[in-house]
C-alpha positions in Angstrom: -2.3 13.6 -21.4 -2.1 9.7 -20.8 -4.9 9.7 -18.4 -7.1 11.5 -21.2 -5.8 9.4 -23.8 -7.1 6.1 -21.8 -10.2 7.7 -21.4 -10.8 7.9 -25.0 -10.0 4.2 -25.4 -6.7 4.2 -26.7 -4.0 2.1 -25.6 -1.2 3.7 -23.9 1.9 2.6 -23.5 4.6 3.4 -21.2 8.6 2.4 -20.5 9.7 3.4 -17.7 11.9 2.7 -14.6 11.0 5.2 -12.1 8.4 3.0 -10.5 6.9 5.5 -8.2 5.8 7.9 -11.5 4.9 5.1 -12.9 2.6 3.4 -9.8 0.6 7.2 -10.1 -0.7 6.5 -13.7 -1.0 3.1 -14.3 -3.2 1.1 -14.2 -2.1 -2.3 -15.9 1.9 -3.7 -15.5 4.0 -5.5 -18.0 7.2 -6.6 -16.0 10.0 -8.0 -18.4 13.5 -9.4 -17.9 15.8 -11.1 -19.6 13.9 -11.5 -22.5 10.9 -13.0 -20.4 7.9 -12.1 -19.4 7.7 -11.6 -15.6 4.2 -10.3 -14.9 1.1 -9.2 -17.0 -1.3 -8.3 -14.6 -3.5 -5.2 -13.1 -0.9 -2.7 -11.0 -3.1 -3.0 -7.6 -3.1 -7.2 -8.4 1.3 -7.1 -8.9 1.1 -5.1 -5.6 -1.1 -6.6 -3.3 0.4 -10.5 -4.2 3.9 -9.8 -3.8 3.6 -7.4 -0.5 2.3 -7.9 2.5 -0.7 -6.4 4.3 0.4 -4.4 7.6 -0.9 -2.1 9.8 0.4 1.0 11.4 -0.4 1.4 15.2 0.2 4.1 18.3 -0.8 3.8 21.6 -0.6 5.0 25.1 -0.2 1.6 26.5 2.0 -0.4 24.5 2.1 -3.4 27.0 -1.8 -3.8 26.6 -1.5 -3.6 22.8 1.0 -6.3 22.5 -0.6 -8.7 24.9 -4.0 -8.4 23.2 -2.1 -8.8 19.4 -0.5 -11.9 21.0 -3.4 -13.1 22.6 -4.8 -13.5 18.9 -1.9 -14.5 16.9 0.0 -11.3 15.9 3.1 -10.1 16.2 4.0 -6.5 16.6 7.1 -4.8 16.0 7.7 -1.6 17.8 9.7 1.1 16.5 11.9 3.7 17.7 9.3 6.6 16.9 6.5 4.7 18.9 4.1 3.3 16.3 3.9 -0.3 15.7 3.9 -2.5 13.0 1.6 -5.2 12.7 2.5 -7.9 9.7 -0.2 -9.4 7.9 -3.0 -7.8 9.6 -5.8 -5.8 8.2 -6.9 -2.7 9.8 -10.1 -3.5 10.9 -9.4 -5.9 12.8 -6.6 -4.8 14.5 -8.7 -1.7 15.4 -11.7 -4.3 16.4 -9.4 -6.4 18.9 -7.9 -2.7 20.2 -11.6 -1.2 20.9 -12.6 -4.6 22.4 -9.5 -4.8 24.7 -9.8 -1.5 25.4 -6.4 -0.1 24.4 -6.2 3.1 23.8 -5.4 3.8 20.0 -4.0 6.8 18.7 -3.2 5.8 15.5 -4.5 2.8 13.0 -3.8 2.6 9.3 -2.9 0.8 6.5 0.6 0.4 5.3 0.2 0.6 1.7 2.6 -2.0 -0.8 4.1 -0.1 -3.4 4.9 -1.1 -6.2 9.0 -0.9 -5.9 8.6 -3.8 -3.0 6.3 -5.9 -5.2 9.0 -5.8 -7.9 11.6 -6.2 -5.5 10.0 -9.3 -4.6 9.1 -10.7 -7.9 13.0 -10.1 -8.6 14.8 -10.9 -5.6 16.1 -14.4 -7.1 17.2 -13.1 -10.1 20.7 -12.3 -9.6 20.7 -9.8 -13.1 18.1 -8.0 -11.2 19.0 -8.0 -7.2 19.3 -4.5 -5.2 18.6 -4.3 -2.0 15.3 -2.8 -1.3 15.0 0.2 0.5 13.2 0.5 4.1 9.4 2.1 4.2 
């Protein structure tokens, strides 16, 4: 019913605090606290400048994989279930210095920002609004 609403050019506006629910639908955010405006801005704008990019990785050969993401710059963190992180990387080239190294991927993707860790990080300095955000 929103969705169709917005489509016939009405404005449609939403209060919510269940940010997941609200990350499917919308499409524009209005952050406020404490009686101030905190953000006015496009949902995939909040997300992508308050969270990081990353990318997920498996391989066979994990000593090959790190040497090649050190070799250019990047640091990987490896996690107990095999797949590694790579902070503030894009995909493409993470996959482009994998192929070229020749390290055998099994796995590549984005890690996705939601919108819970881009308000978490718009908030984490105001004390009225700390929690402790919860891991991906």
């Amino acid at each position: 019913m929103l969705r169709r609403l917005a489509k016939e050019g009405r404005t449609v506006l939403v209060s919510s605090h269940l940010m997941n629910e609200t990350a499917s639908f919308a499409d524009h955010l209005v952050v406020l606290g404490r009686g101030r405006l905190l953000a006015d801005t496009p949902m995939q704008d909040f997300i992508h400048a308050r969270v990081q990019p990353r990318v997920r990785i498996r391989t066979t050969d994990p000593a090959a994989l790190r040497s090649v993401l050190a070799r250019h710059g990047h640091e990987a963190v490896e996690h107990s279930d095999g797949h590694w992180t790579v902070n503030q990387a894009r995909v493409d080239d993470i996959g482009r210095l994998a192929s070229a190294a020749g390290v055998p991927v099994l796995e590549l993707a984005t890690e996705e920002g939601t919108l819970e860790q881009a308000y978490f990080d718009l908030t984490s300095a105001e004390a009225e609004f700390t929690a402790q955000p919860q891991e991906a």
